[in-house]
C-alpha positions in Angstrom: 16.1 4.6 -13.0 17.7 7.4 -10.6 15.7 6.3 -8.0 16.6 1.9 -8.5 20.0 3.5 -8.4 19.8 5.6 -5.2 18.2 2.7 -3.5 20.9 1.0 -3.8 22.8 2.8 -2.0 21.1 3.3 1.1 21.6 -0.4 2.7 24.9 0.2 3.0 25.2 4.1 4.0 27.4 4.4 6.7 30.3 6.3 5.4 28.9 8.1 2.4 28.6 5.6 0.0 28.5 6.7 -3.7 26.6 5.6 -6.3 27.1 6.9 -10.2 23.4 7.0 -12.2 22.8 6.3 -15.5 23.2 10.2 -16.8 26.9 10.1 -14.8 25.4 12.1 -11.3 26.8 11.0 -8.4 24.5 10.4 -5.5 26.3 9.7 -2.4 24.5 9.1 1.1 25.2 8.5 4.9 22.5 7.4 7.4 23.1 8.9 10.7 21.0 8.3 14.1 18.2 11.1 13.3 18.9 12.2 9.8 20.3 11.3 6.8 22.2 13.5 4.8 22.3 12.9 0.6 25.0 15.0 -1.7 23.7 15.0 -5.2 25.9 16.3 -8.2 24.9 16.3 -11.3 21.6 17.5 -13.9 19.3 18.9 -12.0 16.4 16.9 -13.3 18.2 13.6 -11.4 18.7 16.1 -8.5 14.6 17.0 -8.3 14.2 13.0 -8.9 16.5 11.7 -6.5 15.1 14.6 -3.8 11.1 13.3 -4.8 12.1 9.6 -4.2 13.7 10.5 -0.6 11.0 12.8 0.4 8.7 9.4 -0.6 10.6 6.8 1.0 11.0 9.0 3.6 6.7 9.4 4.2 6.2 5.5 3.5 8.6 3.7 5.4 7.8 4.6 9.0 5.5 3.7 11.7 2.7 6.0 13.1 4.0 7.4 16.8 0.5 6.3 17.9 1.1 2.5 18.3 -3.1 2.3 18.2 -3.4 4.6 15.2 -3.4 5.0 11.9 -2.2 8.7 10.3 -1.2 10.7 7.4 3.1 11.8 6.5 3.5 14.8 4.9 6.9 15.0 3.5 7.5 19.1 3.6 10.6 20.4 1.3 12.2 23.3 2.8 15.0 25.1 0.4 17.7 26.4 2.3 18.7 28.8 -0.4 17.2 30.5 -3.5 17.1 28.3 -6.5 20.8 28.6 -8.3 20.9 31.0 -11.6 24.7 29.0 -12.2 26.8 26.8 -10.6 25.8 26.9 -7.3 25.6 24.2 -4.2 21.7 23.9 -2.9 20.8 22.6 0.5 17.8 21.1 0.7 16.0 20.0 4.0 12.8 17.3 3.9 11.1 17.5 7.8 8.3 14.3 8.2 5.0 15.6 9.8 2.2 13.6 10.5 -1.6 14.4 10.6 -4.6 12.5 11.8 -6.9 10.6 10.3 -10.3 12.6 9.2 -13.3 10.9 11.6 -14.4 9.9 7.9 -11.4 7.9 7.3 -11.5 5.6 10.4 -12.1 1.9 10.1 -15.9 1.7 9.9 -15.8 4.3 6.7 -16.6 3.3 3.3 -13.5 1.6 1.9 -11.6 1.3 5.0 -11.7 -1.9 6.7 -8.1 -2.7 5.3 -7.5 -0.8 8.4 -8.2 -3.7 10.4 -5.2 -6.0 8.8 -3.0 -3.7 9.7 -1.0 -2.0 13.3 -0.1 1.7 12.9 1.4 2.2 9.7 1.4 6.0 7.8 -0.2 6.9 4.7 2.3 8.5 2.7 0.0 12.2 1.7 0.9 13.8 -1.1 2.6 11.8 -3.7 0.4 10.7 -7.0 -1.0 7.5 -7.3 -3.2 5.9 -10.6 -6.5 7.6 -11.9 -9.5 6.2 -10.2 -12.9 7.0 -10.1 -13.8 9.0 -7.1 -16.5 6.0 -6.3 -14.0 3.7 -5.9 -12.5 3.9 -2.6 -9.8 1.6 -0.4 -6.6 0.7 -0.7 -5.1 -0.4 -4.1 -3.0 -3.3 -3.4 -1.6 -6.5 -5.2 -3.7 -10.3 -4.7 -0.2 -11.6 -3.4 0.3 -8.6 -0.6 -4.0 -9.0 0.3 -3.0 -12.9 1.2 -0.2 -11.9 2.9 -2.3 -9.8 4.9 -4.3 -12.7 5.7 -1.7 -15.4 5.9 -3.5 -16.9 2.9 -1.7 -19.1 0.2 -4.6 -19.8 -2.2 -7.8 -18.0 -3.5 -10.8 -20.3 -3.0 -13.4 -20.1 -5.1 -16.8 -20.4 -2.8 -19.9 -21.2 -4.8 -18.5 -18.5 -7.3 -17.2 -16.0 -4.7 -13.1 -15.8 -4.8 -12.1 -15.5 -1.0 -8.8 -15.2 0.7 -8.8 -16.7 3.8 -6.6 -17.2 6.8 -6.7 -18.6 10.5 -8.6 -15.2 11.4 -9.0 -13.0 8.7 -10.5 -13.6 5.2 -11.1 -11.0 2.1 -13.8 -11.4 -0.4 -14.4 -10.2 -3.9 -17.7 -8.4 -3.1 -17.8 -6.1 -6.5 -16.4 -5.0 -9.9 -16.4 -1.2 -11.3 -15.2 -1.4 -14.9 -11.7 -2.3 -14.5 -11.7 -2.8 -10.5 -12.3 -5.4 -8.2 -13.5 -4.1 -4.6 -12.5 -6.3 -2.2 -13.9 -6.3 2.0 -12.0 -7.9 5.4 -12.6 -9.1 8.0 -11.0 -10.2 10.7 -12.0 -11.9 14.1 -10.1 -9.9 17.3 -7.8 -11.6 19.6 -6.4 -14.2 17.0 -9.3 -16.6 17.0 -10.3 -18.5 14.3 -12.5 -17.6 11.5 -15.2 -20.0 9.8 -16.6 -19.9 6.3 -20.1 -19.9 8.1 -19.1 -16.5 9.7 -22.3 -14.1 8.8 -19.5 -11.6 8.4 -18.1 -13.1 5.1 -20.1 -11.1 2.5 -21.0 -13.0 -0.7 -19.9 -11.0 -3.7 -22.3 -10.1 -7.0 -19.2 -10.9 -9.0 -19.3 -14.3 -10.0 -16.2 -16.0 -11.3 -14.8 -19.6 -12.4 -11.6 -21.1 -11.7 -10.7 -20.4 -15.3 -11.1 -16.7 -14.2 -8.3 -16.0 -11.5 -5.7 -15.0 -13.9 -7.4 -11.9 -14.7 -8.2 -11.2 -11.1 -3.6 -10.6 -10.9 -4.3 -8.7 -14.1 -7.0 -6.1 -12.3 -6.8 -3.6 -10.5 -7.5 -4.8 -7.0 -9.2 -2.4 -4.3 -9.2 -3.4 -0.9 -11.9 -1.3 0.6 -15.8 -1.9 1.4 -19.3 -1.3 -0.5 -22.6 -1.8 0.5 -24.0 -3.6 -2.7 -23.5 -7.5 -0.7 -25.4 -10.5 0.2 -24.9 -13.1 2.5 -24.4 -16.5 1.5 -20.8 -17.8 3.1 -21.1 -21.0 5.1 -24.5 -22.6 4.1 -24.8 -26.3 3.8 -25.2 -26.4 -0.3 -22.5 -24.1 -1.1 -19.6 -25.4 -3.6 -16.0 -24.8 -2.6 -13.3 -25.3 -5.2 -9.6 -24.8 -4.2 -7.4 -22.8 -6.7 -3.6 -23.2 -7.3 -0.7 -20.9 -4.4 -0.7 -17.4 -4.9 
């Protein structure tokens, strides 16, 4: 709740604007040309909450320095005074690092060719995320924001495969581990056009109806890659059955 509240506020932080949370803290916060400086008063539990949510926003919503790459931020806490035994006033510094990708985390890595829909954004390192089995790898994303990524509007269904597919891109439900469905991209370089008949578009060992894609918003979705495919996409005898906007 804090944290719907503080965002709030940050829009429109030019001269300290003040927000009152649900518990009565006040959070009030100015955006400056480098920095952006937060006064917090009130329970310390909203204080720690309101800090956490800035240190988060503050990781996610940035672009990589490397225009070409892809790279962790570390959001790194640094208390300017010992914790208070009373009322006392804390300062509380966040500094932004970044770090690399691993040479196992590039774009040809298991569960990473998400990487190619995307320019130089930051992982945000750090922060928890839902349980998931350690086989299941990629990026955990919504069906709406994997056709967005595609400029897609609908999920085909292709001779029981459910694709996304765009001008040049496409992703394709290529497996299911318990409650997950693994997704894979691709995606033709230099904007040009990608066909069904693409040897690239994997066929899935998932089969699913029409009647099915309501569960496929209820899943958890996995954009990421696994070897377990066939090829099938494009032949002459294959079915393709148009399902309703995302």
């Amino acid at each position: 709740m804090s944290a719907q509240q503080t965002l709030r506020v940050i829009p429109h932080a030019n001269n300290y604007n003040k927000e009152v949370l649900f518990d009565k803290s006040i959070v009030k916060i100015q955006c400056l040309e480098d920095q952006v400086r937060v006064v917090c008063i009130g329970l310390p539990y909203t204080i720690v909450e309101v800090a956490q949510f800035l240190a988060w926003i503050g990781a996610a919503l940035r672009a990589c320095s490397d225009q070409n790459a892809i790279c962790y931020c570390i959001a790194q806490p640094i208390l300017q005074e010992e914790c208070p035994t009373g009322d006392r006033t804390v300062h509380l510094e966040i500094q932004f690092s970044e770090v690399p990708l691993g040479a196992d985390e590039n774009s040809m890595a298991k569960g990473c060719c998400w990487q190619n829909l995307v320019g130089n954004p930051v992982i945000a390192k750090g922060f928890p995320i839902p349980r998931r089995p350690t086989e299941v790898t990629g990026l955990e994303v919504s069906v709406d924001v994997m056709g967005a990524l595609v400029d897609a509007i609908n999920i085909s269904v292709f001779d029981g495969v459910a694709v996304l597919k765009g001008y040049n891109a496409a992703v394709a439900l290529i497996d299911q581990s318990g409650p997950f469905l693994l997704w894979h991209s691709i995606v033709n370089e230099f904007g040009k056009r990608l066909a069904y008949d693409d040897p690239r578009v994997l066929k899935s060992r998932v089969s699913i109806l029409p009647s099915e894609i309501p569960s496929i918003r209820t899943s958890r979705n996995i954009l990421g890659w696994t070897p377990k495919v066939s090829y099938n996409i494009g032949e002459p005898d294959r079915r393709r059955v148009w399902i309703d906007a995302l």
